[in-house]
C-alpha positions in Angstrom: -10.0 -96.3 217.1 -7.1 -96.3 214.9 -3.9 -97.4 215.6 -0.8 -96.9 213.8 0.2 -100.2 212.0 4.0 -99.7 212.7 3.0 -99.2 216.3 0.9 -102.8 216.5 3.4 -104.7 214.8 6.0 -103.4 217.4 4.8 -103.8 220.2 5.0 -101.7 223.9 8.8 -102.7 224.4 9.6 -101.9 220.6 8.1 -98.4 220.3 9.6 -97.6 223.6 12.7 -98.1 222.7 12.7 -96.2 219.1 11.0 -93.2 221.5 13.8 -93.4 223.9 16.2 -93.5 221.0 15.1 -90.6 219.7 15.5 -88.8 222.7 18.7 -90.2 223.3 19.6 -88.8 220.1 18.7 -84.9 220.8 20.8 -86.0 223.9 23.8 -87.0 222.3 23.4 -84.1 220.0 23.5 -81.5 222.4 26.0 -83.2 224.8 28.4 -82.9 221.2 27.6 -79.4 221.2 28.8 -79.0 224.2 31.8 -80.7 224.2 32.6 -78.7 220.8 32.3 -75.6 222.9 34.7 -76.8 225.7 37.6 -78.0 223.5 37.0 -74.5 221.5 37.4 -72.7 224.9 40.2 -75.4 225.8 42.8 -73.5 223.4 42.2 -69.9 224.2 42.7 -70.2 228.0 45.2 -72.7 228.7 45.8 -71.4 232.6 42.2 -72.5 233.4 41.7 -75.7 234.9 38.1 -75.8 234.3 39.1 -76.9 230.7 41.6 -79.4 231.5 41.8 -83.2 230.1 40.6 -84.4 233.5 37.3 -82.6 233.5 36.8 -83.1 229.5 37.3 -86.5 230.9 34.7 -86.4 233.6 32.4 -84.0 231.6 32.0 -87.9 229.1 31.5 -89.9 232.0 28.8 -87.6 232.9 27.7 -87.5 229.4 27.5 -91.0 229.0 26.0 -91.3 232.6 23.0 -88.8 231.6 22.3 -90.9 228.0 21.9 -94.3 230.1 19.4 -92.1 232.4 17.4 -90.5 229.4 17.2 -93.7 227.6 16.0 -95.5 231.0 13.4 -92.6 231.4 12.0 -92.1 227.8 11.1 -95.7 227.6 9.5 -95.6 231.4 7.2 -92.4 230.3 6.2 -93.6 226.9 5.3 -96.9 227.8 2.4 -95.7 230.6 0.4 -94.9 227.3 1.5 -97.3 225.2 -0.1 -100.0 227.0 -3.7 -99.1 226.1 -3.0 -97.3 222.9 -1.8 -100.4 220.9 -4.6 -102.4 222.1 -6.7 -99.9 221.3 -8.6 -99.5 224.4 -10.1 -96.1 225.1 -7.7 -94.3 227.9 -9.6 -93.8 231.3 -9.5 -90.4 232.7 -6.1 -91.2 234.4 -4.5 -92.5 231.6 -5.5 -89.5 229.4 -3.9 -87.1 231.9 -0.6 -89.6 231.9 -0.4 -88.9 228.0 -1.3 -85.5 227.8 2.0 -84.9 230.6 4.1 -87.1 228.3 5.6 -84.0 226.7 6.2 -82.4 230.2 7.9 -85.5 231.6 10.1 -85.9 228.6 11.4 -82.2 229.0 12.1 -83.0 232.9 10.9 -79.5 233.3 10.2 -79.1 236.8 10.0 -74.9 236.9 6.4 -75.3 236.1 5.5 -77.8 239.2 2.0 -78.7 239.5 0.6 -75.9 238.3 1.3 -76.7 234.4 0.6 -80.6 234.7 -3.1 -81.2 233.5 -5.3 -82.8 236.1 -8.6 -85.1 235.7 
């Protein structure tokens, strides 16, 4: 089997974390986005409270809250499979369902319950 060479040298904690900082970037991207839209809407309706400097405050807390939580959680879900992947073991039939649901867990989308997740 082979194996990235970036991914070897690495290691499991090393790749984790540039998978979770890559997620945490889309995060942090989107939470800007967001915060763009709520300072735009800040200046055209000054009698609502929703857009006042103590929920732009709390709305960063949360922000910075949710980044800690998706950087915590993309290193947990990649590192299932990295285990066996850099040694380069072949994946039982549990592990190979753990990877092919790392795209699922990573988009936290639980609409599709157990329905979508592959099974062995």
């Amino acid at each position: 089997m082979s194996r990235p060479a970036d991914a070897v040298r690495g290691g499991v904690a090393w790749t984790s974390l540039r998978y979770a900082a890559g997620l945490v970037f889309a995060h942090l991207l989107s939470v800007a986005e967001v915060l763009i839209v709520v300072v735009a809407l800040r200046g055209r309706s000054p009698d609502n409270p929703h857009f006042s400097e103590h929920y732009v405050a709390t709305t960063v807390a949360l922000s910075l809250l949710s980044t800690l939580a998706v950087l915590i959680g993309g290193v947990w879900i990649i590192a299932r499979s990295l285990r066996w992947f850099l040694r380069g073991d072949v994946p039982t039939p549990a592990q190979r369902v753990v990877a092919v649901n790392i795209i699922r867990d990573q988009s936290g989308s639980s609409r599709s319950g157990v329905r979508g997740r592959v099974r062995c």
